[in-house]
N, C-alpha and C positions, 0 to 999 in steps of 0.2 A: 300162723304157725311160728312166726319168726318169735312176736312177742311171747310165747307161751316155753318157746325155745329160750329162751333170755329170762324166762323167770327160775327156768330149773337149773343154768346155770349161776344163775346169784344165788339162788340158794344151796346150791354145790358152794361154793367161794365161800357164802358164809358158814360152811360144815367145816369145808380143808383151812382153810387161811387161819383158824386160832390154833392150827396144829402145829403149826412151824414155831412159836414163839414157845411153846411151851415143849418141845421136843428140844431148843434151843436152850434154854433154865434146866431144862435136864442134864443137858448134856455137860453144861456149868460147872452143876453140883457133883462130878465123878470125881473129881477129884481128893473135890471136899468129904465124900464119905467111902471112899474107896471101893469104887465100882468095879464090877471084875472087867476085864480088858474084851472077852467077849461077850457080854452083855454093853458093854461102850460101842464094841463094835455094830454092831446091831442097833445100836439107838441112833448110830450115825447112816445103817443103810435107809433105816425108818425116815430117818431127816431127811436123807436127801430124795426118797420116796414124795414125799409129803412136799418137797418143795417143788421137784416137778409137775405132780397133780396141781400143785398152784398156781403153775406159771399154765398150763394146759387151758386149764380154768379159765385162766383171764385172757391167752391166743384164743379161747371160744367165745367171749364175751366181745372179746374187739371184731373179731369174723362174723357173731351174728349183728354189732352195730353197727359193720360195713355193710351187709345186705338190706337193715332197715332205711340205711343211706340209699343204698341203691335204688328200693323202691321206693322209695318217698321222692328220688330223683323222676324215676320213671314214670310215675303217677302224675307228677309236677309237669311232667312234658306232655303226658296224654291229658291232660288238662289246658295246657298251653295252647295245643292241637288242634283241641274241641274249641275254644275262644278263636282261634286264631278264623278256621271253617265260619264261626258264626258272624265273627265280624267281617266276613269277603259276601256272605248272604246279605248280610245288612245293606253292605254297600250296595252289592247287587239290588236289591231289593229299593234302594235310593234314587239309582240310576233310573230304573223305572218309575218310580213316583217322579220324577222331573220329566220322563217323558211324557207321562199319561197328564201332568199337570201343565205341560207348553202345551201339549194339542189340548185341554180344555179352552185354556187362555186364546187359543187362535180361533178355536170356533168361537169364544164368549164374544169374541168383537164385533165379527158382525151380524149375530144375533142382538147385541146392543142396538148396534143400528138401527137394524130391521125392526127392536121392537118401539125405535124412539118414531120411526116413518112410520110406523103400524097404528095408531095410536090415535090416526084421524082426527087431529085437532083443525082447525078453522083457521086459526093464525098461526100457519106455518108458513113462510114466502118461499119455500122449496116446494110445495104443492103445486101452486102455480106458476111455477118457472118451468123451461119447457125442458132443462136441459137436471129438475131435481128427481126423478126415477135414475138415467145413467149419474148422478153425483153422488146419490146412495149406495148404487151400487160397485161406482169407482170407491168410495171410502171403505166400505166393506172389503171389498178385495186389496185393496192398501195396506190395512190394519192386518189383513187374515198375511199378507206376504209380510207386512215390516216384523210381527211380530216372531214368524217361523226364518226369517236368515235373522233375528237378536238371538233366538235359542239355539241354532244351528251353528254360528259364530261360538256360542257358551258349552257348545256339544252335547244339549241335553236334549237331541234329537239324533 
């Protein structure tokens, strides 16, 4: 509405504004060919007619390109707003992937383990040591603890 408003006033402006100049060269020539005093009169209320409608003209043209300001403002901020929400979900959304990514990482460890003691090789000397079932199991729960107070310290838990 605004732009459609701003075109019918440009082209008002370009209707009135070549009136003044030429009501003005009129008004010149009165003397030079002896214009009657009231037909002078009259071309001077017509002037100043014609230069109000042109000053109107252009207070309408600066009032609708303060409004196009305005919203072009306000769009700029509901935009801003919209960014602003999506980047706090991002985050959001981050903070969770570091938490869902410590607790993979603490279970990954001692499923390592488990799967290197699973694996029944023959020359292992933790097989037959009497104290490598609780060794595996101490390192497993080592790893699963050291690594949740490292993320816990970093608050991605």
């Amino acid at each position: 509405r605004i732009y459609a408003l701003s075109r019918e006033v440009i082209e008002f402006q370009r209707a009135t504004q070549p009136l003044v100049p030429m009501f003005e060269s009129l008004q010149r020539g009165f003397d030079k060919y002896n214009v009657d005093l009231e037909l002078h009169r009259h071309l001077r209320d017509v002037l100043d007619h014609s230069l109000r409608v042109v000053e109107r003209a252009d207070a309408f043209r600066q009032l609708l390109q303060n409004a196009l300001t305005t919203q072009s403002t306000l769009v700029a901020q509901s935009q801003n707003d919209e960014m602003r929400r999506l980047s706090e979900t991002s985050l959001a959304q981050s903070e969770e992937v570091k938490k869902i990514s410590s607790w993979a990482a603490i279970l990954f460890a001692p499923a390592l383990v488990g799967t290197v003691y699973g694996m029944n090789f023959r020359n292992m000397p933790e097989l037959d040591w009497t104290y490598g079932y609780p060794f595996a199991l101490g390192l497993m729960l080592a790893m699963g603890v050291t690594l949740y107070r490292v993320f816990k310290k970093r608050n991605w838990l």
